[in-house]
C-alpha positions in Angstrom: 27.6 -2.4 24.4 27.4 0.5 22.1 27.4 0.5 18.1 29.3 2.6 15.7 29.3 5.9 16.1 29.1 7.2 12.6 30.0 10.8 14.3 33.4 9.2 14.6 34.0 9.2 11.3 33.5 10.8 8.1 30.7 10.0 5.8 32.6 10.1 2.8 35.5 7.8 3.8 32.9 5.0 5.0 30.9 5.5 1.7 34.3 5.3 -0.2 35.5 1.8 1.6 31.9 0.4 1.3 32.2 0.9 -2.7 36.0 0.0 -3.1 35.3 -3.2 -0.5 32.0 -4.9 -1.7 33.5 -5.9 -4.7 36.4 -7.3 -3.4 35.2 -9.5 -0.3 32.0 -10.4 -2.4 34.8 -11.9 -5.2 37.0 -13.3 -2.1 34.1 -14.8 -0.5 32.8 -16.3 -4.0 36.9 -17.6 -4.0 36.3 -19.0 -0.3 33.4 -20.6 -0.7 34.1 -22.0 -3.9 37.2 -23.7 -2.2 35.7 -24.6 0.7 33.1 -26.7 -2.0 35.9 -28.3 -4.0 38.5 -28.9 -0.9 38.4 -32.6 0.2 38.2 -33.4 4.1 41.4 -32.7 6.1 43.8 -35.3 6.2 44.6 -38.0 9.1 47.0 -35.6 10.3 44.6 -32.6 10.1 42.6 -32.0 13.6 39.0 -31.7 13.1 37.0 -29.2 14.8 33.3 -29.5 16.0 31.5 -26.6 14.7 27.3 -27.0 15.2 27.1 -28.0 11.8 29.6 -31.1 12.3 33.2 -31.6 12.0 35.3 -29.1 9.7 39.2 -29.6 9.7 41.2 -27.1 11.6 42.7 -25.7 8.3 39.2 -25.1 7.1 38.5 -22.7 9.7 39.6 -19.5 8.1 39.2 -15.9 9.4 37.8 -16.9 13.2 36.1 -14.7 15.5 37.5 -15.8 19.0 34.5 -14.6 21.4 31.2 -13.3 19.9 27.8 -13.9 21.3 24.5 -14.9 19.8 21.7 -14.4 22.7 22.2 -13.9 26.4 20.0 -14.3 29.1 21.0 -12.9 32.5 18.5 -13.7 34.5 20.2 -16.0 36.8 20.6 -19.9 36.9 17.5 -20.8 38.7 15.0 -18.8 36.0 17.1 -19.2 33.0 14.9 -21.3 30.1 14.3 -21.1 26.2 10.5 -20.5 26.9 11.7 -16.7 27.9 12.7 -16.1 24.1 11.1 -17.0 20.7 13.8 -18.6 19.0 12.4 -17.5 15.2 12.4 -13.8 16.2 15.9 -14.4 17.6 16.8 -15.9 14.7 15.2 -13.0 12.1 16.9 -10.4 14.4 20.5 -11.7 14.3 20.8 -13.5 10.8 21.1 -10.0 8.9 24.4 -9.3 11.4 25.9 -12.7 10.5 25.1 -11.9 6.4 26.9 -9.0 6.9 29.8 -10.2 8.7 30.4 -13.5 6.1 30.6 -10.2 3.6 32.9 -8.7 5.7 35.1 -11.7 5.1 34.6 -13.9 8.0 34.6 -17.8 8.2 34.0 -18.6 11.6 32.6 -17.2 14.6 33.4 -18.7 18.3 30.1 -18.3 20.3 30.7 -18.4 24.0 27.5 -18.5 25.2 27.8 -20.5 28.0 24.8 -23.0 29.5 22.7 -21.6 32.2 23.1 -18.2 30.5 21.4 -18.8 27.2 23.5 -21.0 25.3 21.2 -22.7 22.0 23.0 -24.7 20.2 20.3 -25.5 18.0 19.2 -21.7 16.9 23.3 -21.8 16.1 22.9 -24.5 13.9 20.2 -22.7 12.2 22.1 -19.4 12.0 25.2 -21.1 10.8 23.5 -23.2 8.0 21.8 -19.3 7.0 24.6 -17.3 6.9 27.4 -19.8 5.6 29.7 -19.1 8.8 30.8 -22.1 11.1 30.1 -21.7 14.3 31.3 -23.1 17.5 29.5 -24.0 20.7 30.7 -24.7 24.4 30.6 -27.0 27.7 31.6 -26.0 30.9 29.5 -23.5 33.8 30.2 -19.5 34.0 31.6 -18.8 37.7 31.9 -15.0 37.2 29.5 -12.7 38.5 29.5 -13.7 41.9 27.8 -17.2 40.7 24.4 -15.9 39.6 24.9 -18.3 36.8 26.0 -21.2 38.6 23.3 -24.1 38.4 22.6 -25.8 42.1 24.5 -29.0 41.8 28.2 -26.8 41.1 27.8 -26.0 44.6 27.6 -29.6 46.1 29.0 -31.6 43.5 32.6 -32.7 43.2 35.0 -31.3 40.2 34.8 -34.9 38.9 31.4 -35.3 38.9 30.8 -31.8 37.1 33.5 -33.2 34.3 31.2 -36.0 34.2 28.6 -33.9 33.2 30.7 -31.6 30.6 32.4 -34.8 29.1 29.0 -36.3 28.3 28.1 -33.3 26.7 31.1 -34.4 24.2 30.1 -37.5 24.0 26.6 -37.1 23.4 25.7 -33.6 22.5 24.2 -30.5 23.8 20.6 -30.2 25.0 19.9 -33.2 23.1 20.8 -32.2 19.9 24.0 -34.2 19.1 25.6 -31.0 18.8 29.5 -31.4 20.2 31.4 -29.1 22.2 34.6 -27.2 20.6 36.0 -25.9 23.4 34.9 -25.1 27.5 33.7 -21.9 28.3 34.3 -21.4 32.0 34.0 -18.2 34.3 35.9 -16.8 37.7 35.7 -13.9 39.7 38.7 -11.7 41.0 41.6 -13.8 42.8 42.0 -15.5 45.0 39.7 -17.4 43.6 36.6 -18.8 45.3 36.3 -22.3 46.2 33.7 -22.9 43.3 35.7 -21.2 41.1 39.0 -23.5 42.0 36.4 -26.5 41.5 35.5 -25.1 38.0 39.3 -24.9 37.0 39.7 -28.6 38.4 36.5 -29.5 36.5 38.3 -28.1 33.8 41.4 -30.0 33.8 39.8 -33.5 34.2 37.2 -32.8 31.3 40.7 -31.1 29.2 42.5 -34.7 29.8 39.7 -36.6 28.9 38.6 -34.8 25.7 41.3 -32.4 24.8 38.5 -29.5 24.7 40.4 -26.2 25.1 39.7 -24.2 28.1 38.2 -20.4 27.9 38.1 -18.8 31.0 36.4 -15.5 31.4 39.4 -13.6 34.0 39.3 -10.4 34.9 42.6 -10.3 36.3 45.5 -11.4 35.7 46.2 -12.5 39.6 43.3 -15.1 38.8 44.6 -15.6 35.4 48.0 -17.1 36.7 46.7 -18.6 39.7 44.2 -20.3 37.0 47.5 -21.5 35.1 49.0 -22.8 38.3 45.6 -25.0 38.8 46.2 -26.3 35.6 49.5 -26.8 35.6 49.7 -28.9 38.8 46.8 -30.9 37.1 49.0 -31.8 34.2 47.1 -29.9 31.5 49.6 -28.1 28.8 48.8 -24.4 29.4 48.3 -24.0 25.6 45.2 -25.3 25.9 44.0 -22.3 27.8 42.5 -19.0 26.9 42.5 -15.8 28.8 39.1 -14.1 28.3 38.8 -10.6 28.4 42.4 -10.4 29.0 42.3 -6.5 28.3 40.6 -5.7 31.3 43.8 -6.4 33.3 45.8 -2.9 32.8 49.2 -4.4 33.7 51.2 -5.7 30.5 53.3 -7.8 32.2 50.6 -10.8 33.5 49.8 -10.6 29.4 53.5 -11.2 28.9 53.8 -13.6 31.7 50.2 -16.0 31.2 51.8 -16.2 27.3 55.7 -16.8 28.3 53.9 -19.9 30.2 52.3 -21.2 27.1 48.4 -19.8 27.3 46.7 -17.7 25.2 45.8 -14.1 26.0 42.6 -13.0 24.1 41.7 -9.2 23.5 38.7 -8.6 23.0 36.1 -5.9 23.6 37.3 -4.3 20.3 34.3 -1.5 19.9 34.7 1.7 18.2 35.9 3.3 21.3 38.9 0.7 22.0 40.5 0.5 18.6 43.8 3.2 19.8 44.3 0.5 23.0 43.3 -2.6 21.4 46.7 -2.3 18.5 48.2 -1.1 21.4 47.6 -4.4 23.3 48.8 -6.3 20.0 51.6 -3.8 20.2 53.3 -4.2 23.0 52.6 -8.3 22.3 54.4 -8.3 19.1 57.1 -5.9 20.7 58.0 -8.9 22.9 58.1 -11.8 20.7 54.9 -12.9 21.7 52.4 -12.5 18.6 51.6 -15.9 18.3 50.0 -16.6 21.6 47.1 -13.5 20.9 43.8 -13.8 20.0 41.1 -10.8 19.2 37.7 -10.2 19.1 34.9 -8.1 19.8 32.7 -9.8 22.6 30.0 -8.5 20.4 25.8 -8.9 19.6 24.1 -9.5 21.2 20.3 -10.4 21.5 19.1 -9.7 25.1 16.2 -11.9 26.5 13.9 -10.1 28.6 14.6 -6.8 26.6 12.0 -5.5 23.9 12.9 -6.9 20.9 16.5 -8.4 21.8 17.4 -4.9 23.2 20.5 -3.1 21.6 22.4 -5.5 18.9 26.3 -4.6 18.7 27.6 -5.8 14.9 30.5 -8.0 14.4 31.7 -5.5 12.4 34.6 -2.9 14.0 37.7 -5.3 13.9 37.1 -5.3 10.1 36.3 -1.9 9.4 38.1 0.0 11.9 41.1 -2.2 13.6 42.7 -4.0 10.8 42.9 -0.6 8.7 44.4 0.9 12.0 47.1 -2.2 13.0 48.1 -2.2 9.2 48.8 1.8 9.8 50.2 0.6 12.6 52.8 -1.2 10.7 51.4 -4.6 11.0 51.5 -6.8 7.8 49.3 -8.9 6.3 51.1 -12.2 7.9 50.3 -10.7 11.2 46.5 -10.5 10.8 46.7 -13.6 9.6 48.5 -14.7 12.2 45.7 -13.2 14.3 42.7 -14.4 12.7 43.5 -17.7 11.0 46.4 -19.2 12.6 46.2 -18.3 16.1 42.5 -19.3 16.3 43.1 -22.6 14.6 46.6 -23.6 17.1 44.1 -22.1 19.9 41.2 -24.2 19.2 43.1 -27.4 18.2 42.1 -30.3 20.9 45.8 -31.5 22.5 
């Protein structure tokens, strides 16, 4: 993960939006937050969302983040533990990132961190109550990577009995901190897909028709992308309660067309400074064919890196603000589309159903 080059652009123009920009999100964040104060709770026919700080109503959610990451530990499943991190330098090294992106005009981030690769749901809680953006944390295992991060028991158990397991996490909490789930955050390799990774999808589907969790599947393909869909389908699970993860890494626009035709949502994210030409592309070609309103975007960014000196290399949260919006607006997308993008998207996507 890189950060901004400041090569790729001139000095003068960034210095120029910092000045013309501070004032205006600092006044339309004072405007937010303000409302977000005064606004009652949503109504009884207003979803509510579980964010680490307790339930917000969906219409509360404001600009969201789809897929951003906190910490990450990649060590596999079998060594994979807090002790390997100190949670208050983790917490000093990332709060200044999550200041700067509540400035930036941000209400909620989506961490998909999932467990056995570092997820915290109590250093989110912390963060989240710091910073003044709602954040969201996840059930479910990650089955990409050729299972490095697949705990023991995904292997012998049944799909049922891991839904057990991720629907008493929405019952009961995270890690024991009474933290609930938002949404799954599941993983799969290339198809066809494993027979783990079919059990994941299953898992899935019973835990999605117990809890109405939406289901985020890091895909690489868009082969495993459908065949994930089909899984679903046959399971009786509306595809809308599916996101495609990383969506962008599949260079054939038509399984973006088709996953969304079918109902599901088809995330790009990965925005960097490097992607911004081919990510408006993406949300090009989308709009082109009628299909704006099932994409999501993101960044996939951060992120603190246990086992690294000092987190290793932290990539902000900051290029779809500063860099993509400006270019899909000269793009000739309006401002109903980036709010289609980044408020009502996000809140349709993670509604429970």
């Amino acid at each position: 993960m890189r950060r901004l080059d400041p090569a790729g652009r001139s000095l003068v123009t960034r210095r120029e939006w910092l000045a013309c920009s501070a004032a205006l999100l600092g006044a339309a964040c004072a405007r937010r937050d303000a409302g977000r104060a005064a606004a009652p709770r949503g109504g009884p026919d207003v979803p509510a969302i579980d964010t680490v700080t307790g339930a917000l109503p969906a219409d509360r959610l404001g600009v969201t983040l789809m897929h951003e990451h906190v910490l990450v530990d990649f060590i596999g499943a079998d060594r994979v533990s807090p002790t390997r991190y100190d949670a208050d330098n983790v917490f000093t090294a990332v709060l200044p990132h999550l200041r700067q992106l509540r400035a930036l005009g941000c209400d909620t981030l989506v961490e998909c961190t999932p467990a056995y690769l570092g997820r915290d749901p109590g250093l989110l809680k912390r963060l989240s109550e710091a910073s003044g953006i709602a954040m969201l944390s996840n059930t479910g295992y990650y089955g990409a990577a050729k299972d490095k991060h697949l705990p023991a028991h995904a292997f012998t158990e049944t799909a049922g009995q891991l839904a057990a397991r991720w629907i008493r996490e929405w019952e009961r909490g995270l890690d024991g901190t009474g933290i609930k789930p938002a949404f799954m955050k599941i993983g799969v390799d290339e198809a066809p897909l494993s027979e783990v990774d079919a059990k994941l999808v299953r898992a899935a589907a019973l835990t999605h028709r117990e809890t109405g969790l939406p289901i985020a599947s890091h895909t690489s393909t868009g082969a495993a992308a459908l065949e994930e869909l089909d899984l679903l389908d046959r399971a009786g699970v509306p595809l809308s309660a599916f996101i495609w993860v990383h969506a962008q890494s599949e260079r054939d626009h038509t399984f973006h067309a088709r996953a969304a035709k079918r109902g599901a949502w088809v995330e790009f994210d990965g925005i960097s400074s490097t992607s911004v030409a081919r990510h408006v592309d993406l949300v090009r070609q989308m709009q082109n064919a009628g299909l704006l309103a099932h994409v999501l975007v993101s960044h996939d960014a951060g992120w603190y890196r246990v086992g690294e000196p000092g987190g290793g290399e932290f990539r902000p949260y900051d290029t779809l603000f500063t860099t993509f919006l400006p270019a899909l607006r000269s793009a000739g997308f309006g401002e109903a589309d980036v709010r289609q993008l980044l408020v009502t998207n996000p809140r349709r996507a993670l509604a429970k159903s």
